[in-house]
Every structure is written in C-alpha cells, then in structure tokens.
PyMOL Python script that loads the backbone (N, CA, C, O; Angstrom):
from pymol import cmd

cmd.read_pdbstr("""\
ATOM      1  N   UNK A   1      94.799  61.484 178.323  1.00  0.00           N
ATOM      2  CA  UNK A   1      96.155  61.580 178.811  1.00  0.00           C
ATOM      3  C   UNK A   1      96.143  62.455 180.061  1.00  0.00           C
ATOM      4  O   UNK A   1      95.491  63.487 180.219  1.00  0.00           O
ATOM      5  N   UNK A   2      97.004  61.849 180.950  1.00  0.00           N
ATOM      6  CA  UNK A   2      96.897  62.686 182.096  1.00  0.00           C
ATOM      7  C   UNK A   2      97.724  63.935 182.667  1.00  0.00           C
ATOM      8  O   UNK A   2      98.945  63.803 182.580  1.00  0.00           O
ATOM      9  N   UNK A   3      97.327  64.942 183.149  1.00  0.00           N
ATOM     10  CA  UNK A   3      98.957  65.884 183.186  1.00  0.00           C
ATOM     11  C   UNK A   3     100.004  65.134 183.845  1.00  0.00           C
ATOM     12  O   UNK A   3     100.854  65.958 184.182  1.00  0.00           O
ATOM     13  N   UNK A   4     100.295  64.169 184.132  1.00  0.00           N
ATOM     14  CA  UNK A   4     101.596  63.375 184.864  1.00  0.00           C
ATOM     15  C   UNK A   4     102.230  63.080 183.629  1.00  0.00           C
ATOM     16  O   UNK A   4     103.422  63.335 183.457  1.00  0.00           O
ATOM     17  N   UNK A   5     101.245  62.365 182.427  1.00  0.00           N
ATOM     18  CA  UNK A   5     102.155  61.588 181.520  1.00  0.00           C
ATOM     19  C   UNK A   5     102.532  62.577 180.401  1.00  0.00           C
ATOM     20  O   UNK A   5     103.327  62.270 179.512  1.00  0.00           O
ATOM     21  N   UNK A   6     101.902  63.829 180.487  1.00  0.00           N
ATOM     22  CA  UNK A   6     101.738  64.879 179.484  1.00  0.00           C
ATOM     23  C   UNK A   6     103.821  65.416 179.750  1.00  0.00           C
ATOM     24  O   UNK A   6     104.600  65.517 178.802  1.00  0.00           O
ATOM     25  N   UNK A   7     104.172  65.631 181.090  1.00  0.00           N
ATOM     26  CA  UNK A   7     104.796  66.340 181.661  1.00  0.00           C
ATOM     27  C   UNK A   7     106.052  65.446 181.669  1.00  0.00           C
ATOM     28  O   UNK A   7     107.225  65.721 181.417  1.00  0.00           O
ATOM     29  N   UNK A   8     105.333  64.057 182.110  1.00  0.00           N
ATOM     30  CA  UNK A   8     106.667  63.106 181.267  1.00  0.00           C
ATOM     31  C   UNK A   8     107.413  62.884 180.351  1.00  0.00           C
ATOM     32  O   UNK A   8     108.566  62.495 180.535  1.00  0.00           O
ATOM     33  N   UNK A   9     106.757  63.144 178.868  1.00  0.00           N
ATOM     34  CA  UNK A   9     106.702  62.879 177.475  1.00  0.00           C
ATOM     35  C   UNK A   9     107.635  64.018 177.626  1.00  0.00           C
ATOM     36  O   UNK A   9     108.821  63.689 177.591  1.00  0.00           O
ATOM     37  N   UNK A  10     107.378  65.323 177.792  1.00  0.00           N
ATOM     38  CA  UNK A  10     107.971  66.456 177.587  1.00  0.00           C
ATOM     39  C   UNK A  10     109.033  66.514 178.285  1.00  0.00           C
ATOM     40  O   UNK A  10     109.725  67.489 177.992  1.00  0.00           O
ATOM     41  N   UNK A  11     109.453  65.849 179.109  1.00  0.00           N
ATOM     42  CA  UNK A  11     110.877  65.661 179.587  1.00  0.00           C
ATOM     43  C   UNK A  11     111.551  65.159 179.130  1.00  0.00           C
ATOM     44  O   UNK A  11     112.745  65.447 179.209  1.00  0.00           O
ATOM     45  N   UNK A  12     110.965  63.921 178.264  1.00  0.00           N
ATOM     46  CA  UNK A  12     111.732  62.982 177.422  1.00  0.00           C
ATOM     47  C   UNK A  12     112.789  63.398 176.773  1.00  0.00           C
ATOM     48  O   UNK A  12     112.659  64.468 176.178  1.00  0.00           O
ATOM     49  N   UNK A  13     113.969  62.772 176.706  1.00  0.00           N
ATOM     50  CA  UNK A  13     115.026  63.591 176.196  1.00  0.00           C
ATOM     51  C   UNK A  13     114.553  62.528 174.091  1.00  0.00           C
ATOM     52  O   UNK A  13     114.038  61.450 173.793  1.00  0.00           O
ATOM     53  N   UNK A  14     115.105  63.644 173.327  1.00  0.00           N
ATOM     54  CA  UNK A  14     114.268  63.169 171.767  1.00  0.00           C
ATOM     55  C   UNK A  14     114.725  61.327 171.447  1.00  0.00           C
ATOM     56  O   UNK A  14     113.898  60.452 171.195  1.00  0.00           O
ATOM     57  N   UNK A  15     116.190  61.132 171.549  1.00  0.00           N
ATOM     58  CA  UNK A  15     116.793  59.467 171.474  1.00  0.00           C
ATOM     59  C   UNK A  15     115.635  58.743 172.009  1.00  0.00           C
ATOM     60  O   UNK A  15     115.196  57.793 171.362  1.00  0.00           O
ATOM     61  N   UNK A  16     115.076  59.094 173.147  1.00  0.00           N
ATOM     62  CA  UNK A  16     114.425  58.083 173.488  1.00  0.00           C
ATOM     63  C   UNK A  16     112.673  58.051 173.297  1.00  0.00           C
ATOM     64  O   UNK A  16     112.002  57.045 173.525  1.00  0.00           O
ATOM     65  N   UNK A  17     112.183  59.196 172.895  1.00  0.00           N
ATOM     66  CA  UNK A  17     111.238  59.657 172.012  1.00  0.00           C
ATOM     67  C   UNK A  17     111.264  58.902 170.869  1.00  0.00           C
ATOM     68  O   UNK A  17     110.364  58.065 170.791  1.00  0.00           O
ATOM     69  N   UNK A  18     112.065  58.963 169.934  1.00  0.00           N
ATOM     70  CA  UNK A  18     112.611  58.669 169.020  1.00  0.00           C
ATOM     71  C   UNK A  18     112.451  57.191 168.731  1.00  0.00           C
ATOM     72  O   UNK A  18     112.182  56.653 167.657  1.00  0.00           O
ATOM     73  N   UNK A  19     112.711  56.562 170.110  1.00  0.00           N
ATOM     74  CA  UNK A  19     113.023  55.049 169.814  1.00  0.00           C
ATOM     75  C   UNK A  19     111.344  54.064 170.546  1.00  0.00           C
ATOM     76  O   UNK A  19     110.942  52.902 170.490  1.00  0.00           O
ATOM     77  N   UNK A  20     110.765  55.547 171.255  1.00  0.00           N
ATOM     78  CA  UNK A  20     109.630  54.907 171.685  1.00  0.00           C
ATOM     79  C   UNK A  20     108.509  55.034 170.079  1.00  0.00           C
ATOM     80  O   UNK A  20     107.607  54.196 170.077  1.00  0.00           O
ATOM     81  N   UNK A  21     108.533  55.617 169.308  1.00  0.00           N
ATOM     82  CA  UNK A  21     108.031  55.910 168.375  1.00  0.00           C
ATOM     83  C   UNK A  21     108.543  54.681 167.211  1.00  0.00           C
ATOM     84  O   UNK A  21     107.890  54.527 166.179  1.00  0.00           O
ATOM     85  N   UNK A  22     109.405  54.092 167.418  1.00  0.00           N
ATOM     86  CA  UNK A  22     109.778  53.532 166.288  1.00  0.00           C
ATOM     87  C   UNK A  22     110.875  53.768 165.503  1.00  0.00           C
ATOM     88  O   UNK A  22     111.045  53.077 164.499  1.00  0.00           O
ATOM     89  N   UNK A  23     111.628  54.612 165.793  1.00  0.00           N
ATOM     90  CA  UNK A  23     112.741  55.017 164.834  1.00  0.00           C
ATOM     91  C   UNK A  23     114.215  54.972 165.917  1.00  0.00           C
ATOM     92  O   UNK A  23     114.507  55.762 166.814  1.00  0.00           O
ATOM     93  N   UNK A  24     114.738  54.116 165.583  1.00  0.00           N
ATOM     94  CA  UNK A  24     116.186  53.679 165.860  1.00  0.00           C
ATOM     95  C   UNK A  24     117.114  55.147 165.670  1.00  0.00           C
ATOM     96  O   UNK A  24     117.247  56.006 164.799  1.00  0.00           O
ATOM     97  N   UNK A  25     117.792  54.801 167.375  1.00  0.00           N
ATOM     98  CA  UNK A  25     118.738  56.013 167.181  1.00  0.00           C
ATOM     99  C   UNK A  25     119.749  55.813 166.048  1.00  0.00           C
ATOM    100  O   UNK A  25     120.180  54.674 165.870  1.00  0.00           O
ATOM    101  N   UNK A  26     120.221  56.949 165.164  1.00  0.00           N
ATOM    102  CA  UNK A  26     121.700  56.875 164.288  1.00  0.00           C
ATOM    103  C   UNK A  26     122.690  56.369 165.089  1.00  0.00           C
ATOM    104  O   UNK A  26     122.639  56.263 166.314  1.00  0.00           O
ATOM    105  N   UNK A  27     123.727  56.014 164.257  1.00  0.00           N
ATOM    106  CA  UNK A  27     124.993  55.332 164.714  1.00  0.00           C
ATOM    107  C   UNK A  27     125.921  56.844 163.650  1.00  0.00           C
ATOM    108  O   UNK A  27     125.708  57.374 162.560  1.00  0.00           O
ATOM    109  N   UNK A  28     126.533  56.949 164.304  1.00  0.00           N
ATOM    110  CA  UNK A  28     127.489  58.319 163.665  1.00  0.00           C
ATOM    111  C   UNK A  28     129.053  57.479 163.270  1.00  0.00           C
ATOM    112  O   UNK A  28     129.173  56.260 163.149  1.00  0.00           O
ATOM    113  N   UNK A  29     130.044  58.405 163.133  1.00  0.00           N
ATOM    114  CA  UNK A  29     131.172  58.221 162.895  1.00  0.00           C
ATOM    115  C   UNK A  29     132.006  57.985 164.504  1.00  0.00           C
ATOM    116  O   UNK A  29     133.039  57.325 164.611  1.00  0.00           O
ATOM    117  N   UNK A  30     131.625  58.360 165.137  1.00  0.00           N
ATOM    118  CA  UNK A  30     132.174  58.257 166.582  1.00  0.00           C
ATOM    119  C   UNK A  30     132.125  57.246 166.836  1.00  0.00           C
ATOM    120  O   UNK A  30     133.140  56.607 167.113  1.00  0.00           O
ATOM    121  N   UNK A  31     131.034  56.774 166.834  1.00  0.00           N
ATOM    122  CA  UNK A  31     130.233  55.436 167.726  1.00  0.00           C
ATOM    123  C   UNK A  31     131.061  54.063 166.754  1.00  0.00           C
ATOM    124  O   UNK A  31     131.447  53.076 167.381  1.00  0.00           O
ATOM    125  N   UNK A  32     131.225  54.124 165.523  1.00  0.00           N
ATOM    126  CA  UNK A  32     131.865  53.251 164.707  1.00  0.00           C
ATOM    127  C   UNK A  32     133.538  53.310 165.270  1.00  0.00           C
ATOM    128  O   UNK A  32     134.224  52.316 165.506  1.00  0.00           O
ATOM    129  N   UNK A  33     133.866  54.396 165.376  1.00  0.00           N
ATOM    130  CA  UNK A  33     135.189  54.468 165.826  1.00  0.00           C
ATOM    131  C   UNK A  33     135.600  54.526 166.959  1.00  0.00           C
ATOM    132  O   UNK A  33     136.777  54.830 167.153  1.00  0.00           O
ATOM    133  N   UNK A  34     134.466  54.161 168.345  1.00  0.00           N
ATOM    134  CA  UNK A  34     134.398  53.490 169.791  1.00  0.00           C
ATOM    135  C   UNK A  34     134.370  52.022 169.357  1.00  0.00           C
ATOM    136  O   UNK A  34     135.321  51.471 169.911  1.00  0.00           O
ATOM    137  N   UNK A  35     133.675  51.139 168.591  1.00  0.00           N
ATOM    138  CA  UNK A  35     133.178  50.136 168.217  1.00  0.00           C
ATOM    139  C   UNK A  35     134.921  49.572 168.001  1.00  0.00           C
ATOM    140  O   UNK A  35     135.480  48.659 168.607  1.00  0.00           O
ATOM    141  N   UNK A  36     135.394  50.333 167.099  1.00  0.00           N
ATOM    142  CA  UNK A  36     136.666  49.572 166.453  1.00  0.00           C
ATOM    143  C   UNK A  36     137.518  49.692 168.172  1.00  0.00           C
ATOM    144  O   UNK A  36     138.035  48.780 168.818  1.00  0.00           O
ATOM    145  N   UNK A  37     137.409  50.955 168.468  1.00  0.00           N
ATOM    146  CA  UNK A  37     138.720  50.469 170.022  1.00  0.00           C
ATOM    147  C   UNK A  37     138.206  49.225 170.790  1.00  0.00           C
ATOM    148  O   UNK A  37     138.961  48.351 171.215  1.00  0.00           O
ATOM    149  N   UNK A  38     136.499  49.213 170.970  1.00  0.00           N
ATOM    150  CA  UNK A  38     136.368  47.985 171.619  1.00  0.00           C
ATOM    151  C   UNK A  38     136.288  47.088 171.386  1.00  0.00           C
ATOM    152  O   UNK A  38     135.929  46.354 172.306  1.00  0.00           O
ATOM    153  N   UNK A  39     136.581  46.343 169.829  1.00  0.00           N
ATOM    154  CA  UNK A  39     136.774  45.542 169.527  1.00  0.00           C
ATOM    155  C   UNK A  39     138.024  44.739 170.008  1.00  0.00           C
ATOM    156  O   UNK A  39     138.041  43.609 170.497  1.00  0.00           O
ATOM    157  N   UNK A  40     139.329  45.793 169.696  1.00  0.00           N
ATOM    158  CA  UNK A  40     140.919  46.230 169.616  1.00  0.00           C
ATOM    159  C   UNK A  40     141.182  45.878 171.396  1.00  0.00           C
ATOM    160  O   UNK A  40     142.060  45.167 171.886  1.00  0.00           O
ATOM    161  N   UNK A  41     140.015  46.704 172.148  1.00  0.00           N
ATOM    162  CA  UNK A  41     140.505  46.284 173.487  1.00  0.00           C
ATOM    163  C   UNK A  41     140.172  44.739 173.689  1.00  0.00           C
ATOM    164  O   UNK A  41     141.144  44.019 173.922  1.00  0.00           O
ATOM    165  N   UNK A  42     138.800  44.090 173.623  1.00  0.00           N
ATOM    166  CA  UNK A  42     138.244  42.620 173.823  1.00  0.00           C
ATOM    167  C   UNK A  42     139.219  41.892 173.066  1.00  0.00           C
ATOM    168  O   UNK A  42     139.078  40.673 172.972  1.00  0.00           O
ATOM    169  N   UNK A  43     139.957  42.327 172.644  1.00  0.00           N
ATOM    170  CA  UNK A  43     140.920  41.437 171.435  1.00  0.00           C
ATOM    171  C   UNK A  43     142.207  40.986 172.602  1.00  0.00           C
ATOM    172  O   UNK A  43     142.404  39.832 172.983  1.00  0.00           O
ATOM    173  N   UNK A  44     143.022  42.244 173.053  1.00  0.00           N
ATOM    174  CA  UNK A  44     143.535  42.451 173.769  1.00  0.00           C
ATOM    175  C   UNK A  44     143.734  41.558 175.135  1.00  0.00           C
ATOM    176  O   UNK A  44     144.570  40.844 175.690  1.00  0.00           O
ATOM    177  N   UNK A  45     142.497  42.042 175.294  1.00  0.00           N
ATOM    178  CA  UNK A  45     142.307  41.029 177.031  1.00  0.00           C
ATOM    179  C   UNK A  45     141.673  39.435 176.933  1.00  0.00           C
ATOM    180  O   UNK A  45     141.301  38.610 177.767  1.00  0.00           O
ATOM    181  N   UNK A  46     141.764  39.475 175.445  1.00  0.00           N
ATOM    182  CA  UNK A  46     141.380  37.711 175.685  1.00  0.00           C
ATOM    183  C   UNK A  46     139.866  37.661 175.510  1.00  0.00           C
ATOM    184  O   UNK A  46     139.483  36.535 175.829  1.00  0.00           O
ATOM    185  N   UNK A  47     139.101  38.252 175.221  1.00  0.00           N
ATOM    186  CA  UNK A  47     137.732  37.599 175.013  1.00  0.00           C
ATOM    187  C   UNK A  47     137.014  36.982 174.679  1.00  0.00           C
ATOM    188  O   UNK A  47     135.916  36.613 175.097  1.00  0.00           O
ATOM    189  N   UNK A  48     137.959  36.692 173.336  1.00  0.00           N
ATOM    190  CA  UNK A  48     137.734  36.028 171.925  1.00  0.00           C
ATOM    191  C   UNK A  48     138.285  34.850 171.878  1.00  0.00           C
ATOM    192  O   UNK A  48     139.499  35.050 171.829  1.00  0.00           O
ATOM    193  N   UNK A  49     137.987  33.304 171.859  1.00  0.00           N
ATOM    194  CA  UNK A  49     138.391  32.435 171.525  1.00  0.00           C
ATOM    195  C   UNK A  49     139.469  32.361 170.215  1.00  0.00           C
ATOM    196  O   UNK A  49     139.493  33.254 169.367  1.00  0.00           O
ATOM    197  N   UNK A  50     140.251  31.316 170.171  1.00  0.00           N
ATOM    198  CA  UNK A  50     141.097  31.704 168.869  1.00  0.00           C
ATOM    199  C   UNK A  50     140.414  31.234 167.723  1.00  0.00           C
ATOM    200  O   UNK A  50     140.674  31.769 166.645  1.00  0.00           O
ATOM    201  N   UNK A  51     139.487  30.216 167.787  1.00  0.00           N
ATOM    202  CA  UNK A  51     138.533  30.025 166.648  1.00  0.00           C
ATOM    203  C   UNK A  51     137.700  31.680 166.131  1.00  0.00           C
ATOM    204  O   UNK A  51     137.469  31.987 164.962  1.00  0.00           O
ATOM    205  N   UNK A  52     137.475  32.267 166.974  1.00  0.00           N
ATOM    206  CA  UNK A  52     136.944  33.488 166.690  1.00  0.00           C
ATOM    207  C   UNK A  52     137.462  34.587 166.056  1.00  0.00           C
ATOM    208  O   UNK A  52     136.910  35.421 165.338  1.00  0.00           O
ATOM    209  N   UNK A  53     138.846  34.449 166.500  1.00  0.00           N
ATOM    210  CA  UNK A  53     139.607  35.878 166.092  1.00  0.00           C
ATOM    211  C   UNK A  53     139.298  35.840 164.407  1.00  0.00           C
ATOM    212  O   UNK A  53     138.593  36.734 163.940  1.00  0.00           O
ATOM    213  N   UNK A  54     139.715  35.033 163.729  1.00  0.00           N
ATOM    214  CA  UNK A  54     139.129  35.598 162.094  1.00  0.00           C
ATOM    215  C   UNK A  54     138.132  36.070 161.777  1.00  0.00           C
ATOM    216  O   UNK A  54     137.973  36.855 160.842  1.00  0.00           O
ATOM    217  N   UNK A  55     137.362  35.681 162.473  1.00  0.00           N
ATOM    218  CA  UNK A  55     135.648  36.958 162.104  1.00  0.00           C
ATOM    219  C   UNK A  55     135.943  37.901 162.909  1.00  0.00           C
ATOM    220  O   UNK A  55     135.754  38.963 162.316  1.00  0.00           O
ATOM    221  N   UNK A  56     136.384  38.108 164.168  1.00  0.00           N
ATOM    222  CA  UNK A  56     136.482  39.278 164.710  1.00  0.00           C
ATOM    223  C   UNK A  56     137.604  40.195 163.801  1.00  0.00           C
ATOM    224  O   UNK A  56     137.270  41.307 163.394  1.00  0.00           O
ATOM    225  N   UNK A  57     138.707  39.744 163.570  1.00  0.00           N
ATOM    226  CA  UNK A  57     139.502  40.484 162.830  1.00  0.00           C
ATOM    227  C   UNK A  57     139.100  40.965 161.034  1.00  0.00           C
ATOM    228  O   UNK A  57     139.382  42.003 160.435  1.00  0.00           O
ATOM    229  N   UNK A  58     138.462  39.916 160.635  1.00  0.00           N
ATOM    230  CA  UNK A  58     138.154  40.233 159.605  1.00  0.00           C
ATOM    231  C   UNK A  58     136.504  41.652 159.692  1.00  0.00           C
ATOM    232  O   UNK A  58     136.288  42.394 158.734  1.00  0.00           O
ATOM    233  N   UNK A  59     135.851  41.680 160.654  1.00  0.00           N
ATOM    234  CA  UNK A  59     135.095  42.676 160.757  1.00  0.00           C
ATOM    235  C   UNK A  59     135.909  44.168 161.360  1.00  0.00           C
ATOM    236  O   UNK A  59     135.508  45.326 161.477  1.00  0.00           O
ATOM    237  N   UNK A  60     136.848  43.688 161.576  1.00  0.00           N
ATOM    238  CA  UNK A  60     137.720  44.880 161.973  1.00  0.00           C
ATOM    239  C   UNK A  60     138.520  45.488 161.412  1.00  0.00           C
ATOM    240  O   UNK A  60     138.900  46.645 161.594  1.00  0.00           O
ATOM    241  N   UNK A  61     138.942  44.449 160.415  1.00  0.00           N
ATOM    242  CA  UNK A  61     139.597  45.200 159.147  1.00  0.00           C
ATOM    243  C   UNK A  61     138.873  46.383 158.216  1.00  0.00           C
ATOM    244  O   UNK A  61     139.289  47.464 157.797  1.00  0.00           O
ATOM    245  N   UNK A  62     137.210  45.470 158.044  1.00  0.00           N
ATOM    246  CA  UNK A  62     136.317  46.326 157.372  1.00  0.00           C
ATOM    247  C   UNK A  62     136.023  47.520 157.924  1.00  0.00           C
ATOM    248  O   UNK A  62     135.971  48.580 157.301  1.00  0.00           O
ATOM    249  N   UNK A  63     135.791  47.348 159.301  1.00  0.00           N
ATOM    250  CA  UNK A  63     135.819  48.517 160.402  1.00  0.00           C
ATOM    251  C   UNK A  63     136.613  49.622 159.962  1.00  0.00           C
ATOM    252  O   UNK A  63     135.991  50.663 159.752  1.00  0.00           O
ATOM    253  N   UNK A  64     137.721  49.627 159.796  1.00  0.00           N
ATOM    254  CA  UNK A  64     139.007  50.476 159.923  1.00  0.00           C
ATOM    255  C   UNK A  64     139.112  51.321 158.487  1.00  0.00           C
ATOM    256  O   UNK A  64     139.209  52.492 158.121  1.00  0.00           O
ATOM    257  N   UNK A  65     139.009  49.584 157.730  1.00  0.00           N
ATOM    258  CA  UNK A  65     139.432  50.686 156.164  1.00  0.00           C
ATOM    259  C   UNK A  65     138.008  51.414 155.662  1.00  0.00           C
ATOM    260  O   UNK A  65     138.020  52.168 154.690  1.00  0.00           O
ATOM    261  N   UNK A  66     136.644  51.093 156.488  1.00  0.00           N
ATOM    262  CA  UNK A  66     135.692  51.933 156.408  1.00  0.00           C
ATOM    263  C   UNK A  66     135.521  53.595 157.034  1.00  0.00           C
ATOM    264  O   UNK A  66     134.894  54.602 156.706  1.00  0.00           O
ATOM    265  N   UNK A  67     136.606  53.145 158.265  1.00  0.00           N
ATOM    266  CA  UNK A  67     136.555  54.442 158.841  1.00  0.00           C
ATOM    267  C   UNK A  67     137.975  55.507 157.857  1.00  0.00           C
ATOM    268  O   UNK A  67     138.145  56.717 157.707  1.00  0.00           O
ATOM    269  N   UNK A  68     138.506  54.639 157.527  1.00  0.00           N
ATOM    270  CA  UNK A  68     139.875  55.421 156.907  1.00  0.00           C
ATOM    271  C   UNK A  68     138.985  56.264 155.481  1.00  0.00           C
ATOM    272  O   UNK A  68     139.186  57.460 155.268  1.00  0.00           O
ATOM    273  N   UNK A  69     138.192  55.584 154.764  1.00  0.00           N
ATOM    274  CA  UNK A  69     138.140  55.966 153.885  1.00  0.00           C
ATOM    275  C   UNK A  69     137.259  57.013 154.061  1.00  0.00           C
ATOM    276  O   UNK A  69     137.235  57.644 153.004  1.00  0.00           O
ATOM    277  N   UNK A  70     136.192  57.729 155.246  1.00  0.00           N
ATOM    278  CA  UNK A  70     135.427  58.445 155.148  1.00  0.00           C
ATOM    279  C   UNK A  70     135.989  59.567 155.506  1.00  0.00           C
ATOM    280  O   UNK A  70     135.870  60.688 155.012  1.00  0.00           O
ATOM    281  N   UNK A  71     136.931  59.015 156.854  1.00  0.00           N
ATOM    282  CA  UNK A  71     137.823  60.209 156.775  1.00  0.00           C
ATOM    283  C   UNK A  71     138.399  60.515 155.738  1.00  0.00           C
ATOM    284  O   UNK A  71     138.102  61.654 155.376  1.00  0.00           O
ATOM    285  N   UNK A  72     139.222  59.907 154.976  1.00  0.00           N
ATOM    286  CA  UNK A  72     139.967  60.596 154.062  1.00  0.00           C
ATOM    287  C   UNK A  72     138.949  61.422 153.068  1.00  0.00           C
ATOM    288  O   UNK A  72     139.396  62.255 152.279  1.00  0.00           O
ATOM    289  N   UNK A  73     137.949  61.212 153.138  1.00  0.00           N
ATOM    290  CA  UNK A  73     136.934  61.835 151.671  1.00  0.00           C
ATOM    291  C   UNK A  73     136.397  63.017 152.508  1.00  0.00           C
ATOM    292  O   UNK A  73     136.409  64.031 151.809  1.00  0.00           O
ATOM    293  N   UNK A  74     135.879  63.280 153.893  1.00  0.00           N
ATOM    294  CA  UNK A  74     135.684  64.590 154.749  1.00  0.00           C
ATOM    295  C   UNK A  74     137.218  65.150 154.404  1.00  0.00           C
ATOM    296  O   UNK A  74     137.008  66.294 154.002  1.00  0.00           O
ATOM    297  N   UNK A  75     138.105  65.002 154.377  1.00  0.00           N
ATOM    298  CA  UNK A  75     139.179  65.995 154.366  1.00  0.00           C
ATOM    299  C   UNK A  75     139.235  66.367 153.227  1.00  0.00           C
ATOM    300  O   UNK A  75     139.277  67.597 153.171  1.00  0.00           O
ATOM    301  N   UNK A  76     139.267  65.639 151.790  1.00  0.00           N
ATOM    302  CA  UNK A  76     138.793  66.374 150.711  1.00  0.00           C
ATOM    303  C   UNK A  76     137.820  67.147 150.448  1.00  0.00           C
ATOM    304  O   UNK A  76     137.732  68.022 149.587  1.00  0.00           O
ATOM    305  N   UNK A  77     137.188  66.847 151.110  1.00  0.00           N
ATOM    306  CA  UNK A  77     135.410  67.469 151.084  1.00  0.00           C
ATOM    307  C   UNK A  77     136.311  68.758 151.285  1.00  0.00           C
ATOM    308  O   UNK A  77     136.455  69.592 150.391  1.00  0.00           O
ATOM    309  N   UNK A  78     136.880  68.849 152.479  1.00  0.00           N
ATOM    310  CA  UNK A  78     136.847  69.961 153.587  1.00  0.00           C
ATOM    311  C   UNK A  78     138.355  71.260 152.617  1.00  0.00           C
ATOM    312  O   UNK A  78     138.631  72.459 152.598  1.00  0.00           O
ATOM    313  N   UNK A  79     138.662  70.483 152.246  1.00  0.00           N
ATOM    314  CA  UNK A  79     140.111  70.938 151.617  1.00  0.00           C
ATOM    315  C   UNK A  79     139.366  71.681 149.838  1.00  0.00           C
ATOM    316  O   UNK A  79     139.573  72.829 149.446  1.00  0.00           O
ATOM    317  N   UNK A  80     138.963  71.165 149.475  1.00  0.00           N
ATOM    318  CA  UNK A  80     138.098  71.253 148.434  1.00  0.00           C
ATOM    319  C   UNK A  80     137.202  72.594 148.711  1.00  0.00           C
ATOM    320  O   UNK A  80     137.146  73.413 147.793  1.00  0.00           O
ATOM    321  N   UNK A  81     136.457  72.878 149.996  1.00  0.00           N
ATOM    322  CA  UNK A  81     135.177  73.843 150.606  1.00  0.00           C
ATOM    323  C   UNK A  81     135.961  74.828 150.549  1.00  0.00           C
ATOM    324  O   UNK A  81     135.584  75.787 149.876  1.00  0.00           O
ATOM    325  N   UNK A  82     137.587  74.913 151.388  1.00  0.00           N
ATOM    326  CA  UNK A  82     138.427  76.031 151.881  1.00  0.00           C
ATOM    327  C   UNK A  82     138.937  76.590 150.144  1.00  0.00           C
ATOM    328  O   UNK A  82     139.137  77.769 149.848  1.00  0.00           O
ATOM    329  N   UNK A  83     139.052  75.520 149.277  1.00  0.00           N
ATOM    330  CA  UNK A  83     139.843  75.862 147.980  1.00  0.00           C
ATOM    331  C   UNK A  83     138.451  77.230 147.237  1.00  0.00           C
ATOM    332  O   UNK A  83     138.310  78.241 146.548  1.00  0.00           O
ATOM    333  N   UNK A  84     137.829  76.309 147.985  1.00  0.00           N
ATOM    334  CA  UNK A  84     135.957  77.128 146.829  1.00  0.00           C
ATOM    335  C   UNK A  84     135.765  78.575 147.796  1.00  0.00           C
ATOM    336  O   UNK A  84     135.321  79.640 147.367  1.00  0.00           O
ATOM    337  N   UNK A  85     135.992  78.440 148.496  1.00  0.00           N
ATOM    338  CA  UNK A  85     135.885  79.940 149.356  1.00  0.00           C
ATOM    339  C   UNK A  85     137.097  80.728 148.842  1.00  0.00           C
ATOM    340  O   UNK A  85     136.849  81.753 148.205  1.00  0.00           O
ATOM    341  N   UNK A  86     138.291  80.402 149.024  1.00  0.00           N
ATOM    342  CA  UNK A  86     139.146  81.021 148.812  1.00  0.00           C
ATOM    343  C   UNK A  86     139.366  81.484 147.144  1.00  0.00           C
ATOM    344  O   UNK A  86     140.054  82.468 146.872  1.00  0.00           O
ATOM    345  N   UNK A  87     138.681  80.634 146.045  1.00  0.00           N
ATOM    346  CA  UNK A  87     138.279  81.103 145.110  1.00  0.00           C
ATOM    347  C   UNK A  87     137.339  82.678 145.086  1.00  0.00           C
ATOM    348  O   UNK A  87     137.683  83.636 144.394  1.00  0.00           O
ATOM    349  N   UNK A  88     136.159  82.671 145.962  1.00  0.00           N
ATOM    350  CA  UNK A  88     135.174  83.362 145.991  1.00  0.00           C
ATOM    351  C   UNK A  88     135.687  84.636 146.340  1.00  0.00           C
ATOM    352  O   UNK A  88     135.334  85.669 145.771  1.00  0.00           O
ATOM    353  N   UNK A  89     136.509  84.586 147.261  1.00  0.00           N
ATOM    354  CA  UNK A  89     136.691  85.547 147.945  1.00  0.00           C
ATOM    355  C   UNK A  89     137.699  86.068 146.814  1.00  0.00           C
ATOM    356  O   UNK A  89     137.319  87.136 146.334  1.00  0.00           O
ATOM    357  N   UNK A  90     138.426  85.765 146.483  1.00  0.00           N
ATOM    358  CA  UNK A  90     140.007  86.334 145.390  1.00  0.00           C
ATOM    359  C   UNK A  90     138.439  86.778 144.149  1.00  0.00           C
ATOM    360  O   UNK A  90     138.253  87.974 143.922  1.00  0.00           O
ATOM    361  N   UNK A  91     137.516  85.761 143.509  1.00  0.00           N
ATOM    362  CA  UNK A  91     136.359  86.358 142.908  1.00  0.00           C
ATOM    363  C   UNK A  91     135.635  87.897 143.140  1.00  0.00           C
ATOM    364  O   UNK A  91     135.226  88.755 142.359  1.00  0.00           O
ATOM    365  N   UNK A  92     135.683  87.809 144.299  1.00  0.00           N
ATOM    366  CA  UNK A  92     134.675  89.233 144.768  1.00  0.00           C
ATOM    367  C   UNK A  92     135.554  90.679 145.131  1.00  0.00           C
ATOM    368  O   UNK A  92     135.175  91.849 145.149  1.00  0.00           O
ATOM    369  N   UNK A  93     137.194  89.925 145.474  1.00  0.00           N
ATOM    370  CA  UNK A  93     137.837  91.284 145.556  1.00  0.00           C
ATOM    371  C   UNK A  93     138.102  91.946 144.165  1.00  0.00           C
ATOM    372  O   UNK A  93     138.235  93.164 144.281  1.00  0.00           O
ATOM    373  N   UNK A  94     138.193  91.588 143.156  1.00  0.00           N
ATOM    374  CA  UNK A  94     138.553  91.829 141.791  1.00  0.00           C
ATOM    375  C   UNK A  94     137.495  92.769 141.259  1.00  0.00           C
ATOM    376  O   UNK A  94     137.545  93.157 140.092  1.00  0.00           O
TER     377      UNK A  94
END
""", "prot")
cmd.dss("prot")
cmd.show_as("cartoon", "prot")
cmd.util.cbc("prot")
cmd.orient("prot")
C-alpha cells in the first residue's frame, strides 16, 4: 500500500468506509420520514400515473402508520424514563 492510498483511506469519511467494506449504510427514522414527504411531494406534482397511485399510496399508508407508531412508543419510552427518574430521585431523598 502506498502512502497516497494510506492517507486516502484515512480521510475517508466512515458511510463510505463502511459501504466500501460491505456493510450498507442504516436508514434511521429521519430518512423514512424524508421518504414519506417525497413520496407526498411526487404525488403532488404528478409523477405517478393513475394506475400507480394504489401502490404508491398503499406504501404510504404503511409508511406513515409505521412512522406514527414508533413515534408514539419513543414518547412512552421517554415519558416512562422521566416517570423512573423521578421515582429515583423522590427514592434517594427519603
């Protein structure tokens, strides 16, 4: 290996490390919930044939009530964490 390609590698930002190695970048909660606006926009401006719109809409439905439901279970998560601290703490002043 040569110091050019040594110095390259190490610049590499990791995503693309990552994907030269074999391992596919994650898809997060963001990227699913860019996915659904651009669906929502291509819908919008006509992209979609009208034979199409039922698979497009029907993957967008799944889209949505997939994203609804994770949110809603992080806010329990999160509501639930604040309830367990606030236990601990009323625990430790006693």
């Amino acid at each position: 290996m040569t110091e050019e390609t040594m110095n390259t590698e190490a610049e590499m930002p990791e995503a693309e490390a990552g994907a030269e190695a074999g391992i596919p970048e994650s898809i997060n909660l963001s990227d699913l919930g860019t996915l659904l606006q651009i669906v929502d926009l291509s819908t919008q401006r006509g992209a979609f044939r009208g034979a199409e719109l039922t698979q497009v809409g029907a993957v967008f439905d799944k889209l949505n009530t997939f994203l609804a439901y994770v949110q809603s279970q992080q806010a329990e998560q999160e509501a639930e964490g604040q309830t367990d601290e606030a236990t601990e703490e009323a625990a430790s002043e006693e």
